[in-house]
DOZA-458569 format. One line per field, with one value per atom (N, C-alpha, C): residue number from 1; x, y, z. Coordinates in nm, 3 decimals, decimal comma. Example, Ala and Ser with C-alpha at 12.3 -4.5 7.8 and 13.67 -1.06 7.14 Angstrom:
2
marza <- (1; 1; 1; 2; 2; 2) $
x <- (1,319; 1,230; 1,320; 1,285; 1,367; 1,290) $
y <- (-0,569; -0,450; -0,330; -0,225; -0,106; 0,003) $
z <- (0,780; 0,780; 0,780; 0,708; 0,714; 0,787) $
This chain:
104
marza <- (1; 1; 1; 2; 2; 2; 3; 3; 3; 4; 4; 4; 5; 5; 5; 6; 6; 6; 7; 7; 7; 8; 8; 8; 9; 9; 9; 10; 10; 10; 11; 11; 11; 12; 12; 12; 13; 13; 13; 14; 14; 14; 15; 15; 15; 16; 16; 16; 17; 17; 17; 18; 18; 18; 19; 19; 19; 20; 20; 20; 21; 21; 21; 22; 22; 22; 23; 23; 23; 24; 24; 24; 25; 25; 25; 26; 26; 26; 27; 27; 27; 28; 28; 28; 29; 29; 29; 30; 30; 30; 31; 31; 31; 32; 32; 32; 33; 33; 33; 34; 34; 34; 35; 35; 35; 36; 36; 36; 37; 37; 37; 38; 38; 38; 39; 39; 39; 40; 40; 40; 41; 41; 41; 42; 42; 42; 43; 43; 43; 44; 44; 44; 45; 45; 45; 46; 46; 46; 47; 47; 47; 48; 48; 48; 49; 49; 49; 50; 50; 50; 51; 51; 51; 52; 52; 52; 53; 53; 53; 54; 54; 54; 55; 55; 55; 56; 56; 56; 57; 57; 57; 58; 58; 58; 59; 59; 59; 60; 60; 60; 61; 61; 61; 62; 62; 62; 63; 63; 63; 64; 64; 64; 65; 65; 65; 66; 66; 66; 67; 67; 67; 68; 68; 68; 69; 69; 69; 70; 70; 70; 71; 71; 71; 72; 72; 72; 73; 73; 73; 74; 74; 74; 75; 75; 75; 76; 76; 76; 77; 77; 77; 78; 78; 78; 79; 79; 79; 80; 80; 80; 81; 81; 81; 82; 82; 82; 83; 83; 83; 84; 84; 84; 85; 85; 85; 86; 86; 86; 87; 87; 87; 88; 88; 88; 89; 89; 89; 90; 90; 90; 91; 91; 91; 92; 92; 92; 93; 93; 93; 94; 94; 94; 95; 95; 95; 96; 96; 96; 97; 97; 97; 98; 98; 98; 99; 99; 99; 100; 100; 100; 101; 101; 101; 102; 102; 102; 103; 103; 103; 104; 104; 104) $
x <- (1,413; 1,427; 1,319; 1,354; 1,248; 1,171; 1,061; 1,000; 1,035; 1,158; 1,236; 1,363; 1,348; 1,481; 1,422; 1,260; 1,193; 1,146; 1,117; 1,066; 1,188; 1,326; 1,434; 1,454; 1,422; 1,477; 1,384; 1,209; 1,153; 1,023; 0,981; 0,927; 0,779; 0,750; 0,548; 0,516; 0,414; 0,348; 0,439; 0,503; 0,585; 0,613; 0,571; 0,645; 0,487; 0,523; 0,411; 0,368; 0,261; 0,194; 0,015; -0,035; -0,193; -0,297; -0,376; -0,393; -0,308; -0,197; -0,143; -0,067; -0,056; 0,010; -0,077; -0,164; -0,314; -0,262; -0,247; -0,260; -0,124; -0,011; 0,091; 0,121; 0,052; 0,037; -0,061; -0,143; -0,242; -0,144; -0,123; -0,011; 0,083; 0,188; 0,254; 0,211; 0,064; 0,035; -0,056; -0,058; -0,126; -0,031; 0,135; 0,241; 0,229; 0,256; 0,287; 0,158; 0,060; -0,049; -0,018; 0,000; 0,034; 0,134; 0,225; 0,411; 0,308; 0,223; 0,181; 0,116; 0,040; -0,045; 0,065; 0,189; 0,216; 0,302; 0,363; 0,446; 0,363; 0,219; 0,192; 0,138; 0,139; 0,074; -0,070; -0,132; -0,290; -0,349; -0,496; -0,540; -0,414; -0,365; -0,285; -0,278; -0,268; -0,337; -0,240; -0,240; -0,194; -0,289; -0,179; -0,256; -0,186; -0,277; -0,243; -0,296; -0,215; -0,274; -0,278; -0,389; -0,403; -0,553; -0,500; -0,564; -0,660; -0,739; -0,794; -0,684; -0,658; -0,601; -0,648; -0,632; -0,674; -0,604; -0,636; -0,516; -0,541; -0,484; -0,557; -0,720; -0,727; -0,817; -0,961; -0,917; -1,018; -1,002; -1,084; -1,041; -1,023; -0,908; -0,821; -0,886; -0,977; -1,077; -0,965; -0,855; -0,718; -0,791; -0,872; -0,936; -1,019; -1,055; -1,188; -1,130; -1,024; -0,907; -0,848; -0,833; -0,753; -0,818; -0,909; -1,035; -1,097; -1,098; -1,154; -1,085; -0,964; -0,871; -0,766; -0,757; -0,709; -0,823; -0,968; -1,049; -1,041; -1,029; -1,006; -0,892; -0,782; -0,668; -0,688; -0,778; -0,785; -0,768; -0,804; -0,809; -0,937; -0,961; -1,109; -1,090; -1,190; -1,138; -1,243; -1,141; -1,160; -1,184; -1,168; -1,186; -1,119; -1,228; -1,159; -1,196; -1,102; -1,099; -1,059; -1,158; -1,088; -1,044; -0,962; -0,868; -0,873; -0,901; -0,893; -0,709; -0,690; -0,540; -0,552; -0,467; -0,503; -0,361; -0,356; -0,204; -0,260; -0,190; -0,216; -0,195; -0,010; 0,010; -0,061; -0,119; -0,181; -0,255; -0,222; -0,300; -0,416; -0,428; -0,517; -0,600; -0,732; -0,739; -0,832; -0,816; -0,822; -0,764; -0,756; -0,731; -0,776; -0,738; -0,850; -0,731; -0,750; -0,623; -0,741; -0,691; -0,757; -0,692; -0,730; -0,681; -0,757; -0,663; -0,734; -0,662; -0,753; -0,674; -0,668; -0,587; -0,583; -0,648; -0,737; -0,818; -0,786; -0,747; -0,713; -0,554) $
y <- (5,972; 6,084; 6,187; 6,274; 6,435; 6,483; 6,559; 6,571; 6,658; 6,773; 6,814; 6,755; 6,655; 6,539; 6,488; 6,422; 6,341; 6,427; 6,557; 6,641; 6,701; 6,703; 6,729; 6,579; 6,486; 6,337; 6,304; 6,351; 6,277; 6,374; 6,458; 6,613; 6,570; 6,628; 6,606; 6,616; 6,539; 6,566; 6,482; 6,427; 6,381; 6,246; 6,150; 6,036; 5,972; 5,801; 5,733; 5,756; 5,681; 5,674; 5,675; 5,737; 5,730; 5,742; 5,649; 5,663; 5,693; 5,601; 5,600; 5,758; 5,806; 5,951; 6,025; 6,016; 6,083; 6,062; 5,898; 5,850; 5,916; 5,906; 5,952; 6,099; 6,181; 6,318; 6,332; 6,270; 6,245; 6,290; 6,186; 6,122; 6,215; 6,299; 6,371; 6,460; 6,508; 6,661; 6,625; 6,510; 6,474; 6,509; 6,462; 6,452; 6,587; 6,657; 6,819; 6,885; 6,852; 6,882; 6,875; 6,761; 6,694; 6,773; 6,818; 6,926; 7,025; 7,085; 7,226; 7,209; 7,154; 7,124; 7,112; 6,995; 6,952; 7,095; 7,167; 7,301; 7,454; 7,437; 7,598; 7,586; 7,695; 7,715; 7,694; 7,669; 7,706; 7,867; 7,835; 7,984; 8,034; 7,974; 8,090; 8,013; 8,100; 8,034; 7,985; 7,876; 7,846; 7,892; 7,919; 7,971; 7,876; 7,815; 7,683; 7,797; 7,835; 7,854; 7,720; 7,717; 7,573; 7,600; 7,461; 7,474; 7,304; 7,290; 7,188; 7,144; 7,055; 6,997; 6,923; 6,931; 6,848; 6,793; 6,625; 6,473; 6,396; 6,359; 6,286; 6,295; 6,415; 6,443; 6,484; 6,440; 6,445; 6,553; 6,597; 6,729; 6,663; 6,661; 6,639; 6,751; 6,712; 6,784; 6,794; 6,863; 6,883; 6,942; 7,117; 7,170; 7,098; 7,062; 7,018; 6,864; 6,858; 6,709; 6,790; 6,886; 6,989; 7,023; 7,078; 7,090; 6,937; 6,912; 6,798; 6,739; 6,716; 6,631; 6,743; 6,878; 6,974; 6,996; 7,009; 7,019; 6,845; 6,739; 6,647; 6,633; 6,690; 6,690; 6,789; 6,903; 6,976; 7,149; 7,174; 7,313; 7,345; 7,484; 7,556; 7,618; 7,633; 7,663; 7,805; 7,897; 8,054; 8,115; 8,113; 8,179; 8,092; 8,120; 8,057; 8,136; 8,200; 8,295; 8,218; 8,274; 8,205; 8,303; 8,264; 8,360; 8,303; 8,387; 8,362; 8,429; 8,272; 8,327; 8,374; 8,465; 8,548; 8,478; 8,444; 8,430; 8,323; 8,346; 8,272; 8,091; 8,101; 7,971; 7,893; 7,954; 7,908; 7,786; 7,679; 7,506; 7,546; 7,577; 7,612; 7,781; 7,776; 7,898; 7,953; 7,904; 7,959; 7,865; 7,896; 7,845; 7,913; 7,854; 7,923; 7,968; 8,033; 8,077; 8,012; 7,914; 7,876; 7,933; 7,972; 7,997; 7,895; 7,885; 7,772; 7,846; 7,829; 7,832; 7,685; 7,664; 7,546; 7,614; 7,497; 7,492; 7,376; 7,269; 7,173; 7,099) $
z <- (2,823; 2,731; 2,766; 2,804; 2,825; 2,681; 2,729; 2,604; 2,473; 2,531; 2,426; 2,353; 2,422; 2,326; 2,249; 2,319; 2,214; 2,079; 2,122; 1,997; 1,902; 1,913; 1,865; 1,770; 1,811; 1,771; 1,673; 1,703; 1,613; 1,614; 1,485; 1,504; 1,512; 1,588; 1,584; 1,448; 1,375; 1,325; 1,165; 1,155; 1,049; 1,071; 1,173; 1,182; 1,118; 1,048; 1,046; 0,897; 0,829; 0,725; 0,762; 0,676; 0,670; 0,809; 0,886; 1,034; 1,113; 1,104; 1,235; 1,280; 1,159; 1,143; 1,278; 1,179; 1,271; 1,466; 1,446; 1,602; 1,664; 1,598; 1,656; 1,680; 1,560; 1,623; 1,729; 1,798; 1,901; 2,044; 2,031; 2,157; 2,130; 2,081; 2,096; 2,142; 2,086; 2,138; 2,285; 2,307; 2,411; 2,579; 2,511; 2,621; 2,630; 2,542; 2,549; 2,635; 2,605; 2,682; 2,806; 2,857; 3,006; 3,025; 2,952; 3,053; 3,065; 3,005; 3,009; 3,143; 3,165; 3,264; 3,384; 3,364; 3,479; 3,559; 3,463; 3,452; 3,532; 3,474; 3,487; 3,603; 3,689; 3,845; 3,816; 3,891; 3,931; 3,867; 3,828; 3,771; 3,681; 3,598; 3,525; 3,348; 3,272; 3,122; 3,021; 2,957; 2,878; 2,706; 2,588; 2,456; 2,390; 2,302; 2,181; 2,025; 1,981; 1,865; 1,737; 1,706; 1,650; 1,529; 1,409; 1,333; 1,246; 1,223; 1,148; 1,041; 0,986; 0,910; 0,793; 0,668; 0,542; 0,538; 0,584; 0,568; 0,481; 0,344; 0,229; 0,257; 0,229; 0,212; 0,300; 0,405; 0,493; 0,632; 0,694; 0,765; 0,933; 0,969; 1,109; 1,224; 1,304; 1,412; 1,520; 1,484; 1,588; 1,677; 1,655; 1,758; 1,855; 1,805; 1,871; 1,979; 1,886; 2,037; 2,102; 2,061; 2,188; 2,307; 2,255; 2,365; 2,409; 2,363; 2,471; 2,540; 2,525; 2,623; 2,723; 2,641; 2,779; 2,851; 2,828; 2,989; 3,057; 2,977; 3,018; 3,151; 3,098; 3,256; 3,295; 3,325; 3,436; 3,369; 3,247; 3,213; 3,175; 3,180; 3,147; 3,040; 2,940; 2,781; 2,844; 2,858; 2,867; 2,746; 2,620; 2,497; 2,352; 2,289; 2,137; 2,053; 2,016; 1,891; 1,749; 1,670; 1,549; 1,413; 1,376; 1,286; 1,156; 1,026; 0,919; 0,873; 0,808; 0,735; 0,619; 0,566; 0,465; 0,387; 0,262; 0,159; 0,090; -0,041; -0,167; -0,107; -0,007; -0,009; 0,120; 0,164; 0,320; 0,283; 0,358; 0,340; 0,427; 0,551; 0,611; 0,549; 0,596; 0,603; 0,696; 0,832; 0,947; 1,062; 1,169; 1,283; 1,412; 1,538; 1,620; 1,705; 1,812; 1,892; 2,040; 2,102; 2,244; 2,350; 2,458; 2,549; 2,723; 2,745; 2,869; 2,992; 3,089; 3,247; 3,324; 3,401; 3,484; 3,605; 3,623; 3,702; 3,814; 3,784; 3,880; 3,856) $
């Protein structure tokens, strides 16, 4: 199964209860990581706009796994901007916009 069957079949970020939630959104955004990588040419940039998460209660360091495991397979974290969301219903209220180049 390719990784847009698997993400049509079973949506990031919704499968699982309590940790393992956590673990399984890991590994999903981990594969997706890896197509980006395996997909884009040399020197040329991939953008994750991405945000921290409040999970029963506790705050999900998504950024900060993003970054560490995309310079992990071979990208350079070129810029992180971070953005405040503005609206009454917003769960978050900021996120960062990363931008990486592949480097190897």
């Amino acid at each position: 199964m390719g990784l847009l069957e698997f993400i049509a079949k079973e949506p990031i970020g919704v499968r699982g209860k309590g940790n393992e939630r956590i673990k399984l959104y890991n590994a999903d955004m981990e594969k997706s990581y890896k197509e980006m990588h395996r997909v884009l040419k040399p020197n040329k940039y991939a953008v994750i706009v991405i945000g921290n998460a409040i999970y029963q209660g506790q705050e999900v360091k998504t950024v900060e796994f993003t970054i560490e495991f995309m310079t992990k397979i071979g990208f350079s974290l070129e810029k992180n901007i971070l953005k405040l969301i503005f609206g009454l219903y917003n769960v978050m209220k900021k996120e960062n916009i990363l931008i990486f180049k592949k480097v190897k």
